[in-house]
N, C-alpha and C positions, 0 to 999 in steps of 0.2 A: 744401723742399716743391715740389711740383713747380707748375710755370707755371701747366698750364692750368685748376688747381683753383681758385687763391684769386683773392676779389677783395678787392684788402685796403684799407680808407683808411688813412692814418696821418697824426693833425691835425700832427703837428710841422711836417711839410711845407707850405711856402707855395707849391708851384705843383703847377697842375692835376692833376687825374690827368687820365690819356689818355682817351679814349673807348672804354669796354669794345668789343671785338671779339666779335660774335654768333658763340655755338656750333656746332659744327656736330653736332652729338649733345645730346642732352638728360643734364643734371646731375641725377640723383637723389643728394639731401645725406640721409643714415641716422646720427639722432639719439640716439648711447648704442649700443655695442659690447656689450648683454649677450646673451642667449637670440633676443629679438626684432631685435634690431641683425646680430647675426652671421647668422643664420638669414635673412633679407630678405637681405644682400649678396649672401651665399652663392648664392644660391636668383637670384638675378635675374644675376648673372657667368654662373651657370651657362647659364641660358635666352636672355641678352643679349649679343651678343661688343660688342667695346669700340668699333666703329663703329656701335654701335645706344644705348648708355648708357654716359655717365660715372658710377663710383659713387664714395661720398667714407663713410667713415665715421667718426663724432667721438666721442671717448669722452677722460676723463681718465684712465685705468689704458690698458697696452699691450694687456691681455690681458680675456676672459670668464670667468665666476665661475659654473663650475655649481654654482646653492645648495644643491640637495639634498644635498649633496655634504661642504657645510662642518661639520657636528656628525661627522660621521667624521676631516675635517680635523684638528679639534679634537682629538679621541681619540687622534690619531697610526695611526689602521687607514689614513688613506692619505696619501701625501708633497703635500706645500701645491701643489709645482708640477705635480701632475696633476689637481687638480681645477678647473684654469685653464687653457684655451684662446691662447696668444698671436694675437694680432690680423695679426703679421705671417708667421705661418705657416696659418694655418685662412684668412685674406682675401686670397690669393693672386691676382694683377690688378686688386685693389681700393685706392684711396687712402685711406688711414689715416692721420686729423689728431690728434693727440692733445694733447688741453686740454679746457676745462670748457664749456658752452654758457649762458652768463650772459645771452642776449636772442635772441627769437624774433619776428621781424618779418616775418610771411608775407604782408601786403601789400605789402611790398618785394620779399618774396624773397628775405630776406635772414635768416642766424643769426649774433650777432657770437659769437665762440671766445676764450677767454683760456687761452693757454697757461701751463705751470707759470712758466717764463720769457717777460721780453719784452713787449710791446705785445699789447692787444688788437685783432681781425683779424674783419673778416666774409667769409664766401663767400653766393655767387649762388648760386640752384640753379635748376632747375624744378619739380622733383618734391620733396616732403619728409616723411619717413618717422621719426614721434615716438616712439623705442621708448627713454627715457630711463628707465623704469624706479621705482623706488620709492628711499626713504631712512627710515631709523629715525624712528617717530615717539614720541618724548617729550614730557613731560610737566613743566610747573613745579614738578617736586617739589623743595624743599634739600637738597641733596648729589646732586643726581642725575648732574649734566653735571662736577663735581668728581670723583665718586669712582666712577660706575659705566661697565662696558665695555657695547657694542653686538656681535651677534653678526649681522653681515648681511655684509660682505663676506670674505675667508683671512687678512685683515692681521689683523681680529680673533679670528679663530678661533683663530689661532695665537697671537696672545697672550694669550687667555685660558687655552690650555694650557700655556703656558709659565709664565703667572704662577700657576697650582693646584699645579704643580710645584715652583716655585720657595718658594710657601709651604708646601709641604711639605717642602723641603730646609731650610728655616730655623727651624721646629716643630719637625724633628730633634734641633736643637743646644739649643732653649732650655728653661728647666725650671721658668719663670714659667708656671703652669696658665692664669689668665686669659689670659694673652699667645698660649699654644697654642690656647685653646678659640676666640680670635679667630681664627685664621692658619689653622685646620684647618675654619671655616665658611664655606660657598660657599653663596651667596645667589643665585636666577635668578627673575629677575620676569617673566611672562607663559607661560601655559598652552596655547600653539597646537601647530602642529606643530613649529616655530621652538624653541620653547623648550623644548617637552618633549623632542625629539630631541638637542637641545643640553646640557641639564644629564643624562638618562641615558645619553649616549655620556662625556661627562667624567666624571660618577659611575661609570659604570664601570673607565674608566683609573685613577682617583684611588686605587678599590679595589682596583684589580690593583698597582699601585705601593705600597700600603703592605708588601710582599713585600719587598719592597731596602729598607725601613727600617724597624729592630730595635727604633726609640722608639715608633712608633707602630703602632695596632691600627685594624682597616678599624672599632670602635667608636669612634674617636677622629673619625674625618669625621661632619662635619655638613651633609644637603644638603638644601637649602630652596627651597621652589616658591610663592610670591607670586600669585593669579590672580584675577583681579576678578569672572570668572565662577562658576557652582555647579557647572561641571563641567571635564574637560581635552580636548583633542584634539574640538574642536566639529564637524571633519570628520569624523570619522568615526561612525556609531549612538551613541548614549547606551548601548546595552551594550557595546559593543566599550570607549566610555572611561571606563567604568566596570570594565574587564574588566582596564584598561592601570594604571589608579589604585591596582589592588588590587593590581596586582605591582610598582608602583614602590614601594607602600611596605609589602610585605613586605621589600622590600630597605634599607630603615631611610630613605626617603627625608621627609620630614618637608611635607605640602601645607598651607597655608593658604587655601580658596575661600572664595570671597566677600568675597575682603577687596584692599586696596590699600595699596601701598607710599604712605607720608604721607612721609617723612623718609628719609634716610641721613646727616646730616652726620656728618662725622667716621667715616666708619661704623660710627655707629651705627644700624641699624632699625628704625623705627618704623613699624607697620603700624596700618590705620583699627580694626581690632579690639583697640589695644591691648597686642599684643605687641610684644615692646623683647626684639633681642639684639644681639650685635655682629658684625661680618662685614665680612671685609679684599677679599672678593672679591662683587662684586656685577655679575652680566650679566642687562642688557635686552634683553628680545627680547617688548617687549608691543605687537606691531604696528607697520607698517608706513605711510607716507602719498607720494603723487605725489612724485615730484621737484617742488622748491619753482618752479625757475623757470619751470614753467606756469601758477603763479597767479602769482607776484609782475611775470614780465616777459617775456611773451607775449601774442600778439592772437588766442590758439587760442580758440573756444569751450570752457570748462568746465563741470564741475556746481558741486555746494556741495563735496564733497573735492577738489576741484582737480584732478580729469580731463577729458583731453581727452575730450572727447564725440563717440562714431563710429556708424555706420552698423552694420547687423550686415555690410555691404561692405567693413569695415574705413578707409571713406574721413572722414573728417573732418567735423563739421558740429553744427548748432546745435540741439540736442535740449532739448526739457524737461526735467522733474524726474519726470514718468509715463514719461517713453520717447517722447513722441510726435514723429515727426521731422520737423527743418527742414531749412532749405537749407541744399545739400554746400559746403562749401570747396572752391573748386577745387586741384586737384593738391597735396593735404594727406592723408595718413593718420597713426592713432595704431594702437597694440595692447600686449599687454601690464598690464604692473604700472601705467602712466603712464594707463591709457586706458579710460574705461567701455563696453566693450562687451558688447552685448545678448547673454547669452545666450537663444536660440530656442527652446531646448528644453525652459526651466524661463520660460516670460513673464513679464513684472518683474522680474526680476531680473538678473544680471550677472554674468560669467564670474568666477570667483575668480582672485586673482594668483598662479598658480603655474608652476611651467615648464610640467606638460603642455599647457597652455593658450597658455602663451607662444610654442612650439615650434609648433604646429601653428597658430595665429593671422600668426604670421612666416610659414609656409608659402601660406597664404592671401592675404595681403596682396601677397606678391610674384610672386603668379600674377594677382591682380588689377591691378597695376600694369602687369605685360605686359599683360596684357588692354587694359587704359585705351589704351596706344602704341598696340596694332592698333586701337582703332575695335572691338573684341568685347567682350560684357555681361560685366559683372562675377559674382562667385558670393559667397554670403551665408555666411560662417563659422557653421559649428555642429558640435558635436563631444560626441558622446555620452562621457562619462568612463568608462573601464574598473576605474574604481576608484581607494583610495588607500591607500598603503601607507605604515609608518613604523618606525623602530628606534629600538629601546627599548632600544641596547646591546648588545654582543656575541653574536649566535646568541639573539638576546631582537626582538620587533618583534609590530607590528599590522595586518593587512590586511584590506579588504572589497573583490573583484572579482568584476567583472560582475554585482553588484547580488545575487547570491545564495553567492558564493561568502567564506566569513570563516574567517581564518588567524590563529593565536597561535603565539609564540614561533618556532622555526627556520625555518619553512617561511614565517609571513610576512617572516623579518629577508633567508631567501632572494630572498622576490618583492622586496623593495624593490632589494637588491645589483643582481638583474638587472635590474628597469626601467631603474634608474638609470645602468647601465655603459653599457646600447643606447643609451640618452637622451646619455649625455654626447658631443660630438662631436668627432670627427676619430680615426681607426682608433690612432693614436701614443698617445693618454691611453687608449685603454679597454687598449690590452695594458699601458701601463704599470702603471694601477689593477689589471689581475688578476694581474700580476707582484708587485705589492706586496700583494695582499691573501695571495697564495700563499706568499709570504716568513712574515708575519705568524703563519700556521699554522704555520710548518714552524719558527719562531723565537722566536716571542711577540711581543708589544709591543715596541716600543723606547722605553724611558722616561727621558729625560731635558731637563731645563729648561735653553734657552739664551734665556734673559732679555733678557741683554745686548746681544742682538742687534737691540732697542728703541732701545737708545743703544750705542750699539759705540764711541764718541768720549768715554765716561766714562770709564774707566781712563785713558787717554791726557792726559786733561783733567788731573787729578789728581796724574799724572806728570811733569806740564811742569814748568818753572819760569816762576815769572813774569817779564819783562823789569824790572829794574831802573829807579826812575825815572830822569827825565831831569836833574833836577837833583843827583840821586847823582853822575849820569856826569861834570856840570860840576867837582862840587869833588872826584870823583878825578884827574879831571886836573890841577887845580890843582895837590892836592898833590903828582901827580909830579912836577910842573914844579918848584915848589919844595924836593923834598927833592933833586931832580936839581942844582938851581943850588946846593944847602949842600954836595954834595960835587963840584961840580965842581974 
């Protein structure tokens, strides 16, 4: 790690530490490597040479997770390492810490970082920049943290495709009906864009794949949509998800609204309405909440969901529960998924957690941060949305742009392809992503389940032998000693 970044205690040691040595450049510490993490580095390296700003940024993954991105992941339309940014290829002149941020002590000025290995470590900053982002929010339901996947970052996406796969490689061979009607039902709870895009890109695969295998028929999958609300896709018009509902389940997709996952143990489902089936695969994706360590161990001001509370300046500060604003934290900003900012445009309310939001609030924030260095007023984030767009599966999708303009199937599965390629960053992933999406045509799908690559150390496990005890070894010795001395 290099010198001049950390300031690290470590209690084992009984003598002093030194006397920090005053900076000669100011530390801006950037909290969470996603959209808003990389985008602020990015974005102030570029505007800042390294005699004007030290930048640091802390993430526990190396790399950025473009999410729009991940329900294609899932599908196999794009390969897992393109729709991920590495940290040390896109953060180029930027120092890159990688561990978790377990405590935020901005009276100090201080974030302690617990790496995967090793001691826990704090750094000093002067400037700090909260773009940690969101984490799956659950629910105390039984069976839920036992038996169901999350679809928020590629570790999952990918292995929820690999395991749709892999139970359908296994449904192949067996000829117990219950056992199949289990193994062939894919279960996804929550109705957003998250979830709707996530189980019609897998439904889709799932049905192009039942082509390579001769036991099963695409009437043999069962896909099922769990949603607490009366409708799906709440972004977009009530006719547009109403327009989306009607063609998922022309497609034999099976919706439950209005209703709530109560159970899964064992998996089995049990829903508030009543219905009971069974289901070997189950993915959540019913909403999102702050990264926890802002409410549990931080001295940021919050609201009641545990966001940092900003300025529409993006800078940091003690806000009501109306909006009405207090005093700024000095040399603090949030944005982002982690961070309630005002939307301007819509009064009372608050920018929704999505990348275009993300993207362009990151943008803002680290022109305001140069700003803050020179002594020049800052500028208030606002950003009119162009619309949103969604896939609904292969050459299938939903869009409404510029507020007058609405697309069904190709033309909007098109607008979303392209937002998303311009959107994802660094020139190396977007040709990758059109080089694979161009394979994909010219080849099809690539369908195959590597499971095991979950646990890669299982076969091998299995194949060992185990060491003999130690008291075996004592009285084989013995007896060679013995049979040795009856024929000497």
């Amino acid at each position: 790690m290099p010198q001049n970044v950390l300031s690290t205690d470590n209690p084992a040691q009984d003598a002093p530490a030194p006397a920090a040595r005053p900076r000669k450049v100011p530390r801006i510490v950037v909290l969470g490597g996603g959209s808003v993490g990389l985008y602020v580095a990015r974005r102030l390296r570029k505007k800042l040479g390294k005699r004007e700003a030290a930048i640091v940024v802390v993430d526990p993954r190396p790399y950025m997770t473009y999410a729009p991105f991940l329900p294609e992941a899932g599908a196999g339309s794009i390969d897992a390492r393109d729709v991920v940014a590495p940290h040390r290829i896109a953060l180029q002149g930027i120092d890159v810490l990688q561990g978790k941020v377990v405590k935020i002590a901005h009276g100090d000025k201080k974030v302690t970082i617990s790496p995967e290995e090793g001691l826990d470590y704090e750094v000093s900053y002067d400037h700090l920049v909260v773009g940690l982002g969101s984490v799956s929010r659950t629910l105390p339901i039984p069976g839920l943290a036992e038996n169901a996947i999350g679809f928020k970052n590629v570790e999952e996406a990918i292995a929820v495709r690999n395991h749709v796969l892999n139970r359908m490689d296994v449904a192949s061979s067996t000829w117990d009906a219950d056992l199949r009607k289990r193994m062939l039902t894919f279960t996804f709870v929550g109705g957003g864009f998250a979830g709707i895009e996530a189980l019609a890109e897998i439904e889709d695969m799932a049905r192009y794949a039942t082509r390579n295998y001769p036991t099963i028929e695409e009437s043999d999958l069962r896909f099922v949509m769990i949603e607490g609300a009366g409708r799906i896709l709440p972004e977009v018009s009530e006719p547009m998800g109403e327009w989306a509902l009607e063609e998922m389940k022309k497609r034999g997709i099976e919706f439950h609204l209005n209703t709530f996952l109560s159970s899964c143990e064992d998996h089995h489902v049990v829903t508030s309405t009543g219905v009971e089936f069974d289901s070997e695969t189950i993915v959540w994706t019913a909403g999102v909440k702050p990264n926890p360590v802002i409410k549990d161990d931080s001295d940021l001001p919050r609201d009641r969901m545990g966001r940092v509370t900003v300025l529409p300046t993006l800078q940091v500060a003690a806000t009501t529960d109306d909006g009405t604003e207090g005093e700024v934290v000095p040399d603090a900003w949030a944005a982002g998924d982690c961070a309630a900012v005002p939307d301007l445009l819509n009064p009372g309310s608050f920018c929704p957690p999505n990348a275009q939001h993300a993207i362009r609030e990151a943008t803002q924030l680290a022109d305001n941060i140069i700003a803050s260095l020179k002594g020049e007023p800052l500028v208030e984030y606002k950003h009119k949305s162009v619309g949103v767009v969604a896939s609904l599966g292969l050459y299938k999708g939903v869009a409404e742009l510029f507020g007058f303009l609405k697309l069904k199937g190709p033309l909007a599965w098109l607008a979303h392809r392209s937002y998303h390629v311009m959107a994802m960053p660094t020139g190396n992933r977007k040709f990758r992503i059109l080089i694979g999406w161009m394979g994909q045509f010219l080849m099809g799908r690539e369908i195959v389940s590597l499971g095991s690559l979950h646990d890669p150390r299982d076969e091998f496990r299995k194949a060992s032998v185990p060491p003999k005890p130690q008291g075996d070894k004592v009285e084989q010795k013995a007896e060679a000693s013995a049979e040795k001395a009856t024929h000497g």
